[in-house]
C-alpha positions as CSV (number, residue, x, y, z in Angstrom):
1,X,5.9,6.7,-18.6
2,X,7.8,3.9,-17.9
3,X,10.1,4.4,-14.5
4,X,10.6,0.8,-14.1
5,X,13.1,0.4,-17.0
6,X,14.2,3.8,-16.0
7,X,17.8,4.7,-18.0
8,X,18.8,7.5,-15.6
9,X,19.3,4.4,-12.6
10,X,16.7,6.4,-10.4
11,X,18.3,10.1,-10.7
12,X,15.0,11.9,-8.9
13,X,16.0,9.7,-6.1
14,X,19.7,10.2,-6.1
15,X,20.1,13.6,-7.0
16,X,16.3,15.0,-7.2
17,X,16.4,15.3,-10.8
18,X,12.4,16.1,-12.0
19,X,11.5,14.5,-14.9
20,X,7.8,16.0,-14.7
21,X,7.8,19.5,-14.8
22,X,5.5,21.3,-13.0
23,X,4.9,18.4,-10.5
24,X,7.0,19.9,-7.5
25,X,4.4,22.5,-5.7
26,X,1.2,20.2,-5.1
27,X,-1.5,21.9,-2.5
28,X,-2.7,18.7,-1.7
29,X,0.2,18.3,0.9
30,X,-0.6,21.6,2.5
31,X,-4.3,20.1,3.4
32,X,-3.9,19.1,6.9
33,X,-6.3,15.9,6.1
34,X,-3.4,14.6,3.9
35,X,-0.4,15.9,5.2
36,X,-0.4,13.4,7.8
37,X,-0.5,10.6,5.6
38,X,2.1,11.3,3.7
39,X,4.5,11.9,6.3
40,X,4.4,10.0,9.0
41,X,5.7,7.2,7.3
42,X,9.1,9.3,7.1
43,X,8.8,10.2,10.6
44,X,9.1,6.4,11.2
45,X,11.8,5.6,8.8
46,X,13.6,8.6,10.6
47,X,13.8,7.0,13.9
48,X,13.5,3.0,12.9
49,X,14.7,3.1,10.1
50,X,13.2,0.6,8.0
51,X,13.3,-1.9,10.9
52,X,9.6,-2.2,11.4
53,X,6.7,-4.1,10.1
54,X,3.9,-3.5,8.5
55,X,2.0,-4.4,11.5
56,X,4.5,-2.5,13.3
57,X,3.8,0.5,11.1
58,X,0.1,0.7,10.9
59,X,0.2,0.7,15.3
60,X,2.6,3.2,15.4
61,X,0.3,5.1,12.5
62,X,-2.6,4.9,14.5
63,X,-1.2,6.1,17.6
64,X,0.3,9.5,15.8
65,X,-2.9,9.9,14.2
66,X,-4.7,9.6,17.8
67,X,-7.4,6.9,16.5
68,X,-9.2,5.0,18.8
69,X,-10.8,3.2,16.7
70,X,-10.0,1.1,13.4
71,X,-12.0,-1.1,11.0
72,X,-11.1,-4.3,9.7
73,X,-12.7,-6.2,6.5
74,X,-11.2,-9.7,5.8
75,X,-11.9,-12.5,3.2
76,X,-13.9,-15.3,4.9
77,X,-11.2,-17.7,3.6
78,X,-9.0,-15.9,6.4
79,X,-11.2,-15.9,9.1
80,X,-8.3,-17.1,11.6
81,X,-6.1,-14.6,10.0
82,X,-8.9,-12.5,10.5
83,X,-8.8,-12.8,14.3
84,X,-5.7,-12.9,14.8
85,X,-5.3,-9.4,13.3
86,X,-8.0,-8.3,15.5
87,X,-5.7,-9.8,18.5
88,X,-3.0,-8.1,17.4
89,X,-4.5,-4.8,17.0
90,X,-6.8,-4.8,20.2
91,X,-4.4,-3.4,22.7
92,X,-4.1,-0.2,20.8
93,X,-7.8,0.6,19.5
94,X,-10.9,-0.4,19.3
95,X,-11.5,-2.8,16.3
96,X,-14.7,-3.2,14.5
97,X,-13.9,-5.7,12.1
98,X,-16.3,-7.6,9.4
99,X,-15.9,-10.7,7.3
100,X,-16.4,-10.6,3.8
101,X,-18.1,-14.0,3.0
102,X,-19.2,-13.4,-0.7
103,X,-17.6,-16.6,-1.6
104,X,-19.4,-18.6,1.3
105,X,-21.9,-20.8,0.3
106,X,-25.4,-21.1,1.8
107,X,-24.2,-24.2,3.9
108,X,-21.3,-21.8,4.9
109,X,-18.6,-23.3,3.3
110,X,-16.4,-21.1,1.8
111,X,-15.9,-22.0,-2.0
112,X,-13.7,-19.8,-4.4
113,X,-15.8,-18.7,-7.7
114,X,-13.7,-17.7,-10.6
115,X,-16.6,-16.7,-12.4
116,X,-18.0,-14.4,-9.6
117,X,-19.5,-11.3,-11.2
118,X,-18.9,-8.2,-9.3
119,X,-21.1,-5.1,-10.4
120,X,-18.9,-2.1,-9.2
121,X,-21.8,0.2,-9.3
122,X,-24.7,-1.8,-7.5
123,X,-25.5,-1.7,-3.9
124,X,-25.7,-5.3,-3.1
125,X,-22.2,-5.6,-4.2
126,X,-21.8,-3.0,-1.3
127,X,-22.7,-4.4,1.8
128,X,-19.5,-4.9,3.5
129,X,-17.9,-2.1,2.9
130,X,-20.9,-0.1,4.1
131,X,-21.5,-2.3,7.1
132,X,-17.7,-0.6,8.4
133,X,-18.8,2.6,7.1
134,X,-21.8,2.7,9.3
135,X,-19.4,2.5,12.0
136,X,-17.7,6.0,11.3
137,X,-14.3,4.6,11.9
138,X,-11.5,7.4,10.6
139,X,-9.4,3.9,8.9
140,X,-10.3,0.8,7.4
141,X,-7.7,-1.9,7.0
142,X,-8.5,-4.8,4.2
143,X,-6.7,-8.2,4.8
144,X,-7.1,-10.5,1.9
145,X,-9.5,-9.4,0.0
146,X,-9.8,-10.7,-3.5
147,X,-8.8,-8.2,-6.7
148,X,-12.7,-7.5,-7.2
149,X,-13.4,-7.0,-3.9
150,X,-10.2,-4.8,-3.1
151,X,-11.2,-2.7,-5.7
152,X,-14.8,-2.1,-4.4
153,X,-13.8,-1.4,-1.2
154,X,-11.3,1.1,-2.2
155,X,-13.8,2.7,-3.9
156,X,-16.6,2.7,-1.8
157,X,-15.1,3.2,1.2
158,X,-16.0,6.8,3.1
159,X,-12.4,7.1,5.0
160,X,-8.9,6.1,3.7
161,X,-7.8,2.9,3.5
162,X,-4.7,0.7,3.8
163,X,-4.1,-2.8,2.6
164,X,-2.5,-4.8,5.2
165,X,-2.3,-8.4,3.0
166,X,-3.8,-9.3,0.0
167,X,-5.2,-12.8,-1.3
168,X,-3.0,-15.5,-2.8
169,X,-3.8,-18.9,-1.6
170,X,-1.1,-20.4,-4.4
171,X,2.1,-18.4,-2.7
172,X,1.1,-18.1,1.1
173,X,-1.1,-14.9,-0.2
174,X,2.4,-13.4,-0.4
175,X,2.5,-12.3,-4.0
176,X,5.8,-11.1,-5.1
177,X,7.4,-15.0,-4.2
178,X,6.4,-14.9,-8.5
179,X,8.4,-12.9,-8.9
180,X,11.6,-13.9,-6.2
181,X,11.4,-17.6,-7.1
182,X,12.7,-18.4,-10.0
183,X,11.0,-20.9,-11.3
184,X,7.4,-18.6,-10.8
185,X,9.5,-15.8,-13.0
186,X,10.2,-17.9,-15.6
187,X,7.3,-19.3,-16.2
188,X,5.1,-16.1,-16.2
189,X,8.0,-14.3,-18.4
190,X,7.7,-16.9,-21.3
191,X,3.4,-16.5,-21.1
192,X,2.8,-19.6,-19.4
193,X,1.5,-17.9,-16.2
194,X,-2.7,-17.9,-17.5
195,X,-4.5,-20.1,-14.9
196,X,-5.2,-23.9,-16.1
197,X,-9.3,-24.1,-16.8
198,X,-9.8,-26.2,-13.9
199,X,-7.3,-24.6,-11.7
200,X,-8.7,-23.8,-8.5
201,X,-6.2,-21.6,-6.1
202,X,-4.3,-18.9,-8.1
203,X,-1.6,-16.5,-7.6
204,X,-2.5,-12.7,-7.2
205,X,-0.6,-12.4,-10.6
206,X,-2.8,-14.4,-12.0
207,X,-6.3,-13.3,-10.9
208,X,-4.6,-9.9,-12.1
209,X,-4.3,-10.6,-15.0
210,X,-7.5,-12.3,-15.6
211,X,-9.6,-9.6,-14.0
212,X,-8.1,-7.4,-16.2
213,X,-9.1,-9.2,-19.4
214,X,-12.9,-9.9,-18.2
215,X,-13.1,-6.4,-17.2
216,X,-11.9,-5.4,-20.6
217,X,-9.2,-3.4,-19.6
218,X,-6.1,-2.1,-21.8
219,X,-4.0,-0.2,-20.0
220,X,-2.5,-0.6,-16.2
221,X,-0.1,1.5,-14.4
222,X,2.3,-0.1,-11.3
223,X,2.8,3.2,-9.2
224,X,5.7,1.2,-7.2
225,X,8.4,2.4,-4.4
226,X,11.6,3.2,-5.4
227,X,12.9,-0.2,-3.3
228,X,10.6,-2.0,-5.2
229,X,12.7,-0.6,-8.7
230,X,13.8,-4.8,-9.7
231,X,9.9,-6.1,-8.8
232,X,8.5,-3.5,-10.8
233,X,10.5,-4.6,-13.9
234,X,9.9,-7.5,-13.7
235,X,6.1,-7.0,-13.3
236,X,6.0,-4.9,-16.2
237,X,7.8,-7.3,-18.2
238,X,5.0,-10.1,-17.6
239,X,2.0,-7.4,-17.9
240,X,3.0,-6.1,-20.7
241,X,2.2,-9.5,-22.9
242,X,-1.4,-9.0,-22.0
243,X,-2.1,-4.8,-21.5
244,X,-0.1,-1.6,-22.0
245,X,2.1,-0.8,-19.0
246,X,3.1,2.3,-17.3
247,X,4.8,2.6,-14.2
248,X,5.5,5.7,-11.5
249,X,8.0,5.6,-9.5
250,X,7.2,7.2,-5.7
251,X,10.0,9.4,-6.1
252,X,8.8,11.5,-9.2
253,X,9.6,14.6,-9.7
254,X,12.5,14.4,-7.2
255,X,11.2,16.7,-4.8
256,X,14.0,17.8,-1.9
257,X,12.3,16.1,1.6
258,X,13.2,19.8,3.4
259,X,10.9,21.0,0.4
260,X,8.2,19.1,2.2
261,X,9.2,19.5,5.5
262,X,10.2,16.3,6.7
263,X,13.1,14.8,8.2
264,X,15.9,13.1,6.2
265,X,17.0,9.2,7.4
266,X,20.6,10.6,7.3
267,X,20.9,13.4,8.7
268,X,24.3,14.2,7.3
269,X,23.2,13.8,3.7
270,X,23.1,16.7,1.0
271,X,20.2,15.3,-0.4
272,X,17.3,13.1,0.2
273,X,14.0,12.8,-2.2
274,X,10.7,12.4,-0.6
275,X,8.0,10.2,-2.3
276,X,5.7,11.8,-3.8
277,X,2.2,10.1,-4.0
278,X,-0.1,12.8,-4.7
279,X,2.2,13.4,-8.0
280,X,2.1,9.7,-8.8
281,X,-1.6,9.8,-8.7
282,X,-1.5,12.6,-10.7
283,X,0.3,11.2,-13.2
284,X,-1.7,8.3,-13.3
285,X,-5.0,10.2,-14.3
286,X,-3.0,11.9,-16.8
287,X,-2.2,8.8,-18.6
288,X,-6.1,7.8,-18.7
289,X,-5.4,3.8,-17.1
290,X,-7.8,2.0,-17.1
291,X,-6.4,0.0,-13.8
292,X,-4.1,1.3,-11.0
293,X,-2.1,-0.8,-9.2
294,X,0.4,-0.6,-6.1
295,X,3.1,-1.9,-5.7
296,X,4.8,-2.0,-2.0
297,X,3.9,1.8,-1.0
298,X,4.6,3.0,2.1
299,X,1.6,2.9,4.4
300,X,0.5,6.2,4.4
301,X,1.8,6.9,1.3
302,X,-0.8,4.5,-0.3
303,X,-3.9,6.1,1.6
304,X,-3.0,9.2,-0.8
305,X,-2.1,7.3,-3.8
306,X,-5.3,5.7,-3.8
307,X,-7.5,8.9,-2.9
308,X,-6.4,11.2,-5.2
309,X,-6.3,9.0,-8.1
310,X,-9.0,8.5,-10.1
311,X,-9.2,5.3,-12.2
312,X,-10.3,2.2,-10.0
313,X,-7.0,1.2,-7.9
314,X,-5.7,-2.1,-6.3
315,X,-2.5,-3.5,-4.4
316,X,-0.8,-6.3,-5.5
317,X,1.7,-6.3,-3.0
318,X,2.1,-4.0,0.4
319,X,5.8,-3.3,1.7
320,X,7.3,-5.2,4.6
321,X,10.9,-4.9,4.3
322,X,11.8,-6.8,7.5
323,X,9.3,-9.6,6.2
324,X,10.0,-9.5,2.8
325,X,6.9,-8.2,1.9
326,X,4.9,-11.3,3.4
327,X,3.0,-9.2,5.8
328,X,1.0,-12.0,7.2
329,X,4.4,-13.3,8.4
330,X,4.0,-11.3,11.5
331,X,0.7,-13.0,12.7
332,X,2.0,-16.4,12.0
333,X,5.5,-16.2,13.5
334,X,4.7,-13.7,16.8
335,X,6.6,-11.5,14.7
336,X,4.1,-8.9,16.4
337,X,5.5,-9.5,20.0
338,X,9.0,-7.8,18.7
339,X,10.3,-5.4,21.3
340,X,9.0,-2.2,20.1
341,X,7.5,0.2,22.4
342,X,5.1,2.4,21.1
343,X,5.5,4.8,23.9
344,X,8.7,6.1,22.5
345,X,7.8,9.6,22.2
346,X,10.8,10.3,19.2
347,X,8.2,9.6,16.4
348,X,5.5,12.0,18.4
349,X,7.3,14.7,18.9
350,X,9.3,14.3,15.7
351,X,5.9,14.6,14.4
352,X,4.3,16.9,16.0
353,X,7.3,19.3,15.4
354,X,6.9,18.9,11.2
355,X,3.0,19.0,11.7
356,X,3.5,22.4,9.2
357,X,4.5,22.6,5.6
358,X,7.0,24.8,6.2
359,X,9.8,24.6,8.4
360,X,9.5,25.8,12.0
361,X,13.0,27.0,12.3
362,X,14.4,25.3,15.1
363,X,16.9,22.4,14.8
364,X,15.8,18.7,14.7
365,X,18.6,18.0,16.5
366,X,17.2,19.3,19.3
367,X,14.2,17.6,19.8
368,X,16.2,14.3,19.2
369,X,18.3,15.0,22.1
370,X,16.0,15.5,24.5
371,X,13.8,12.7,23.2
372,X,16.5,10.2,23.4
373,X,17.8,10.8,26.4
C-alpha cells in the first residue's frame, strides 16, 4: 500500500477508479456524529474554494457545528502562541485552553528533554489532557505539542480533536520547509537527517524518526491528501531508510462525491472524488502499523481519520494551502484579520441542505442563488 509512488498518477481522484474493493459503502458516514466531519470541509471548499486558512477553517467549522465552546492544549514553549490563539478564537466561542508544561522545570523555565519518557498508559502522563476533558468541551484543538505528547492526547482525549500546528522549533514549527528547501531534502534523503547528540532544537522529521526508534516501532503509514501527493513521496523516501512505509491516499477507493452527498467545487464537472477518511483508517488497521501519521488532511477529515483508526496516530503536518502549510503564519502575520465574514450563510445552508446521506432532490443551484444574492 504505497499511494505515494502511485503509477496510475492518482486515477481514484481523476476518474474514481477503486483500487480497494469493497471500500465504497462505509456506515460510518451515515452516523450523524461523523457525517459532519467529514463534510463540511467540502461544504467550505464549495463556496471558498481553497482560499481559506486553517484558522479560517476551524471558525467557520465551529460555527456549522454550532459549538460554543472549544478547548485548547498548547506546548508551554508556545505560551504567546498560545494566547494569541486564544485571541483569535475568542470572538466566536468560549475557549478553555490549558498549557502543557511537561517540559517546564521546577524554576519554570521551560527546557526541552530529549530523553523524556512518556508512559502512554499511566495516569500522570494524563493530566492535561484530562484537565480539558473535565471541561466537556465537544472539540479540542492541540497547538504545538510535541510527537509524544500529540499522541497521548489523541488518544486520551474523550471528544475529537484537530491539530492546529505542531512543534518544530528548528523550521518555524512548520515542518514540511524539510522537505520544500532543498538543502533540508537533500540532506535527510542521503541519511544524514539523525539529530547531532548534543543537538538541542530539532525538526518534527527528526523527533519522528527518533520516537519511532525508542518506541521500537517498524512500520508507519502517511495517510496524506491528494495535494499533498509530491510531500508524501518525498516523506516516504526518507522514512523508509529507518521503518517500513505505507501510505493512503485521502481519495481511496475513488468514491463519486454525489455518492456521499456532497457538493462538487465545479459544478460543471462529470466527476469529482470525495476523500475518504473513514476508508483510509480502515486501511490503516488492515495493514497492522505500528504508527499512523497525517499528513495535511483536511480539518474535519482528520477528526475521523484519527478516530476510527486504531494504531496510536500523529500529524506531522496540517494543511494550509493559502499559508503553505505554516499554520502559525496566520497568528504572526494578522493573517486572521482577512476579510472573511462568517455570517455568510452559503456554507450553512449549503450544509444544512446535504445534512442527509442521501440526496434531497432539489437542485443546489437553488439554494446558491438565493444565498448569493
Amino acid at each position: 500500500m504505497k499511494c505515494a509512488y502511485c503509477s496510475l498518477r492518482m486515477e481514484c481522484s481523476s476518474q474514481g477508479r477503486d483500487c480497494h474493493s469493497g471500500m465504497l459503502e462505509l456506515p460510518e458516514y451515515e452516523d450523524p456524529g461523523v457525517r459532519p466531519y467529514v463534510t463540511y470541509s467540502a461544504f467550505l471548499q464549495h463556496v471558498y474554494g481553497n482560499n481559506l486558512t486553517r484558522l479560517q477553517e476551524l471558525i467557520f467549522f465551529g460555527l456549522m457545528m454550532k459549538y460554543s465552546r472549544v478547548g485548547l492544549v498548547y506546548c508551554a514553549g508556545l505560551y504567546r502562541e498560545g494566547q494569541m490563539m486564544i485571541e483569535a478564537l475568542s470572538p466566536y466561542f468560549e475557549v478553555r485552553a490549558v498549557g502543557c508544561d511537561y517540559c517546564r522545570t521546577p524554576n519554570g523555565q521551560f527546557v526541552i528533554d530529549h530523553d523524556r519518557k512518556f508512559h502512554l498508559f499511566q495516569r500522570d502522563e494524563r493530566v492535561k489532557v484530562e484537565a480539558l476533558n473535565a471541561f466537556e468541551l465537544p472539540m479540542h484543538i492541540s497547538l504545538g505539542l510535541c510527537i509524544e505528547q500529540d499522541l497521548l492526547f489523541n488518544k486520551h482525549s474523550k471528544v475529537p480533536v484537530t491539530n492546529f500546528a505542531v512543534q518544530d522549533w528548528v523550521l518555524g514549527h512548520n515542518p514540511l520547509a524539510a522537505v520544500y528547501t532543498v538543502y533540508q531534502r537533500k540532506k535527510y534523503l542521503q541519511g544524514k537527517g539523525l539529530p547531532r547528540p548534543e543537538q538541542v532544537r530539532r525538526t518534527r522529521l527528526q523527533e519522528l524518526i527518533v520516537f519511532g526508534q525508542k518506541a521500537g516501532f517498524k512500520s508507519i503509514s502517511l495517510g496524506f491528501c491528494n495535494g499533498l501527493f509530491e510531500e508524501a513521496r518525498v516523506l516516504s523516501d526518507i522514512l523508509s531508510q529507518y521503518f517500513i512505509v505505507y501510505s493512503v491516499c485521502c481519495k481511496t477507493s475513488g468514491i463519486d462525491k454525489t455518492d456521499q452527498n456532497v457538493p462538487y467545487m465545479n459544478p460543471n464537472a462529470k466527476f469529482e472524488s470525495a476523500c475518504n477518511p473513514v476508508g483510509q483508517a480502515k486501511i490503516n488497521n488492515g495493514l497492522g502499523v505500528d504508527l499512523s501519521v497525517q499528513l495535511g488532511i483536511c480539518l474535519g477529515h482528520d477528526v475521523a481519520l484519527e478516530t476510527h483508526t486504531v494504531p496510536p496516530t500523529i500529524t506531522f503536518a496540517p494543511k494550509d494551502r493559502v499559508l503553505g502549510h505554516n499554520t502559525l503564519a496566520a497568528l504572526y502575520s494578522g493573517a486572521r484579520a482577512m476579510e472573511v465574514d462568517y455570517t455568510d450563510v452559503r456554507p450553512y445552508e449549503i450544509a444544512r441542505r446535504y445534512a442527509a446521506t442521501k440526496p434531497p432532490g432539489a437542485n443546489l443551484d437553488d439554494i446558491e442563488d438565493k444565498t448569493s444574492a
